[in-house]
Each structure stands twice: as structure tokens, then as C-alpha cells.
C-alpha positions, 0 to 999 in steps of 0.5 A, a space after each residue: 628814255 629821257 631823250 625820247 620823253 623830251 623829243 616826245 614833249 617837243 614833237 606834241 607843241 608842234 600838234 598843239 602849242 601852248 597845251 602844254 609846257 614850252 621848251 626849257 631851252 638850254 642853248 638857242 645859237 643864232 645864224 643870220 643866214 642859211 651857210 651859217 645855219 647849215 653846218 647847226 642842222 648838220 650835225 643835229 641828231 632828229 631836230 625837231 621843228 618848230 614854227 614861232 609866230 614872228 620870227 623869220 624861219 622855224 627853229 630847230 631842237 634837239 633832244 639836249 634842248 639846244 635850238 637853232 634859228 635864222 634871224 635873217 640878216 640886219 639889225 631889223 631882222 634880228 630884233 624882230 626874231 630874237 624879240 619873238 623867240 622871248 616871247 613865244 609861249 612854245 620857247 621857255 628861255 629865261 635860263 637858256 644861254 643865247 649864241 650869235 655864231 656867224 661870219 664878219 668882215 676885219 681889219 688886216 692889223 694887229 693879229 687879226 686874220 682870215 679864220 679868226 673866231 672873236 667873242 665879242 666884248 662889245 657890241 656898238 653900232 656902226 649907224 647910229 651917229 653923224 657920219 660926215 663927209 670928210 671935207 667941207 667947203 675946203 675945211 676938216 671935218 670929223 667923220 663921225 660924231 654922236 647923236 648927243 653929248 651924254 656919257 656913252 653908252 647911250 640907249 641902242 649905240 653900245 652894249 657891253 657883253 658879260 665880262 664873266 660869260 666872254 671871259 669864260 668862253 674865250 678861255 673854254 675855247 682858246 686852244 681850239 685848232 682852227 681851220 685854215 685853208 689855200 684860198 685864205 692864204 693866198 689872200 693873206 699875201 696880199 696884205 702887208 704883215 698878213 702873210 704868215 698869220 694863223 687864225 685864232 681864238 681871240 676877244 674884241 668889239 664887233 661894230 654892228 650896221 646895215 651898211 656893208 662899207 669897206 675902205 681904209 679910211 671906214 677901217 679906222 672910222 670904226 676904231 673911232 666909234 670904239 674908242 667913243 663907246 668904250 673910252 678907249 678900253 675896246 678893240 674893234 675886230 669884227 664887223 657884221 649887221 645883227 648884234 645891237 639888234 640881239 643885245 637890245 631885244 635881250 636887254 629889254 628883257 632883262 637878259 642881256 648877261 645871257 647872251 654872247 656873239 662869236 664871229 669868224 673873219 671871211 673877209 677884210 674890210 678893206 681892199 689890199 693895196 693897188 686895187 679900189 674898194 669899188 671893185 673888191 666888193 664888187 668881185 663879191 671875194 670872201 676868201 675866207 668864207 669856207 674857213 669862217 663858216 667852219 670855225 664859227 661851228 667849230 668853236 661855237 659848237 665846243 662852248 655848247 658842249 661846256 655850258 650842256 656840260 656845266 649848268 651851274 657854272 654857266 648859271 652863275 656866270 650869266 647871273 654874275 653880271 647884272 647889265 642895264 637895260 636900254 636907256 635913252 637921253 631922255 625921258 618923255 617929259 623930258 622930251 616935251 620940255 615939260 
């Protein structure tokens, strides 16, 4: 009876939004794009569809209140979509939990492989920088500096996730089987180290730009940013292009500590050896595509189930940690020598 009085309230804000109360969202995952999306809506029983003004597609809830949208890809899409979803009189989100569940690109080191699944403890942008040719007029430069000289994080260049929401999430769901599969490794031989490796659940930063970059040398260039934003404490792990958008339309207001981002690798980011990054990218080769869209659903959907399942921890897990809001160098005054 419940379920149907929910679905019931649901299906009127479709005839009539704002006559009557918005969603109590519990859960709202978010996917950049429609595979990431597909395996949500699949498993979904009787979603119902609603249209948000401002956000890039319609999102979907069922009975449980959990919703699923498309934010669209890139930094710019992402805050945009996550921006209207806060402010949408249909939506009510002040409690809910809010689950960037996608795919990514990684490094070929550490235990890092294909089908991995990493909760992000840090999200930092790839973009928001220098970024430096390597020589000068016949001189070593630094590949990347940042834009001023105050003590990192800066306003949109570094957001550190809850330290009580990712640590909860990562132990809920670190003994989750993973799927794995022929095509990822076969690719994993191709790797030194990488041959025998078995994905799984793990922690780290994902770096976060709308440039699809891929070389050894950006690899690295990548730790170097994280080792900036976090003075050495963070490990880089993923990339992909929404995070810092999610965090920074969240942090404004005021819910930053609700948010999590869970990536599964497809891909390395970089070539294996003897071939160039040019023409790995343009083979447009995701061999752990399958693998990735699978797990993200797999050990996303599992974390949903804990937090459906323990509202009041959650709750004191998203109010534990009180994360700022943006903030920039300067102030306006400031700006204007005043």
C-alpha cells in the first residue's frame, strides 16, 4: 500500500508540479551517458518520469524514492543538471544521498586494472591550471603549474569527498565479486605487471577534465596535480570529465558531505608499449567497457541497498563531515585593488 501511495504522489507531480509536495529523494545516481544509465533503468521496477526544468534529460524514480538521471558528459553538463536538480520544486534533495556512478579511464600501475571500481576520495581538476610544453627555447619546463600561490584547494581546482561517507562505502562494498572478462585480459598482457591482475574495490582520486588526453608522460602529469591538491596524501586512479562540476554545483549548496563518485576502469590511459597514443585513441579501444558498465551497476546498486537500508547511519554519515563551501583567492574588493 505504501509503494502505491508513493507512486501515486510521483505520477500527480508529472500532471501538475509544484501542486504538491516534491520527491523526498533518498538516492539520485547519476550517469554521464545513455550505457551508464541503461543498466539503472533496467533494473528499475515502474520508474516514473519526471521532466526537471534545466537538466539534461528526465529523471527517473521509483517507488523506494531513488532516482536516475543523464547529466550529459563534461564538467559543464554536469553542473548545470546537478544545479537544476537542487533547485527543482519537484525534487526534494536536502537529505538525499547523491551517487556519480560511471566509467573512466586509469593508470596500468599500482593494483589498479580493468573492472576496477574506486570510490573517489578526491576530486581535482585536470583543467584548471598552466599546462606547459615541456621544452623551451632548449630549457625544462614544469608541465603544469597552478593558477596562484595560495595553499591548495582553491575554489573549483580540488574538492575532498566525505572521509566518513567514502570510508563507509568502500568497506559496505569491498568484498563485492567483480566482473571480468576475455576481452580485458587479453589487454591486461599487453601491460607489464598487468597480466594476472584482478579487478576490484578500492579508494582514490579521480582527476576530473574535458580534455580526453592519454600518453605516459599526462599519466604522471596527473599524480603531479594530485600530489599538489592534496600534499601527497591522494593517489590518482581514475580519470573522467564530470566530478568537479557534481562537487562544486553540491558544495554551493551546502551539500558537498552528501555526495559520492564511484568509477569503473574501461580503459588505461595510456598506449601499451610499441604502439603511439595517436593511434590507440583513435581505434577508440575500451576493453574493459563491458566489464566497467557492469561493475559500476554492481557495486553502486549494492551501496544503494545499505544506505535504503540504514537511514540513520547514512544520515550521521553525511552530517559528520561539514566540507566548505568553493571559495576563491580573492574577494571582489580584493579583485579591484580596493
Amino acid at each position: 500500500m505504501k509503494r502505491l501511495l508513493t507512486r501515486m504522489l510521483i505520477g500527480l507531480l508529472l500532471i501538475a508540479p509544484g501542486a504538491f509536495a516534491a520527491v523526498p529523494v533518498k538516492v539520485m545516481v547519476l550517469a554521464a551517458f545513455p550505457p551508464e544509465l541503461a543498466p539503472w533503468l533496467k533494473h528499475m521496477k515502474d520508474p516514473t518520469e519526471l521532466k526537471v526544468a534545466g537538466a539534461y534529460a528526465p529523471v527517473w524514480c521509483d517507488t523506494r524514492q531513488v532516482c536516475v538521471t543523464e547529466t550529459g558528459e563534461a564538467q559543464v553538463n554536469s553542473a548545470t543538471t546537478v544545479s537544476a536538480l537542487l533547485a527543482s520544486s519537484q525534487l526534494d534533495m536536502t537529505q538525499a544521498l547523491v551517487l556519480r556512478a560511471g566509467i573512466a579511464g586509469g593508470p596500468p600501475w599500482g593494483q589498479d586494472t580493468l573492472g576496477g571500481a574506486y570510490w573517489s576520495d578526491w576530486v581535482i581538476s585536470w583543467d584548471l591550471g598552466h599546462h606547459l610544453t615541456a621544452i623551451s627555447h632548449g630549457q625544462p619546463e614544469p608541465r603544469f603549474l597552478p593558477l596562484g600561490d595560495d595553499q591548495p584547494p582553491l575554489g573549483t581546482e580540488a574538492f575532498k569527498l566525505n572521509p566518513w561517507l567514502v570510508n563507509l562505502a568502500f568497506e559496505v562494498t569491498r568484498e563485492i565479486p567483480l566482473a571480468d572478462d576475455l576481452p580485458a585480459m587479453n589487454n591486461r598482457k599487453l601491460y607489464p605487471g598487468q597480466a594476472n591482475r584482478q579487478p576490484q574495490v578500492g579508494v582514490g582520486a579521480t582527476v576530473t577534465g574535458d580534455d580526453f588526453w592519454s600518453g605516459v608522460e599526462l599519466s604522471r602529469l596527473a599524480q603531479q596535480i594530485v600530489d599538489y591538491y592534496t600534499h601527497g596524501a591522494a593517489r590518482y586512479v581514475t580519470t573522467a570529465m564530470e566530478e568537479t562540476g557534481d562537487a562544486d554545483a553540491m558544495a554551493r549548496r551546502g551539500l558537498l558531505s552528501h555526495y559520492l563518485s564511484l568509477r569503473t576502469i574501461s580503459d588505461f590511459d595510456q598506449p601499451p608499449p610499441g604502439e603511439t597514443a595517436a593511434a590507440w585513441l583513435l581505434e577508440h579501444n575500451y576493453p574493459g567497457g563491458r566489464i566497467a558498465f557492469e561493475n559500476a551497476y554492481r557495486v553502486g546498486n549494492a551501496f544503494v541497498d545499505y544506505v535504503l537500508a540504514h537511514p540513520k547511519q547514512i544520515a550521521q554519515a553525511m552530517s559528520a563531515d561539514r566540507v566548505p563551501a568553493t571559495h576563491y583567492p580573492l574577494s571582489a574588493s580584493e579583485a579591484m585593488g580596493k
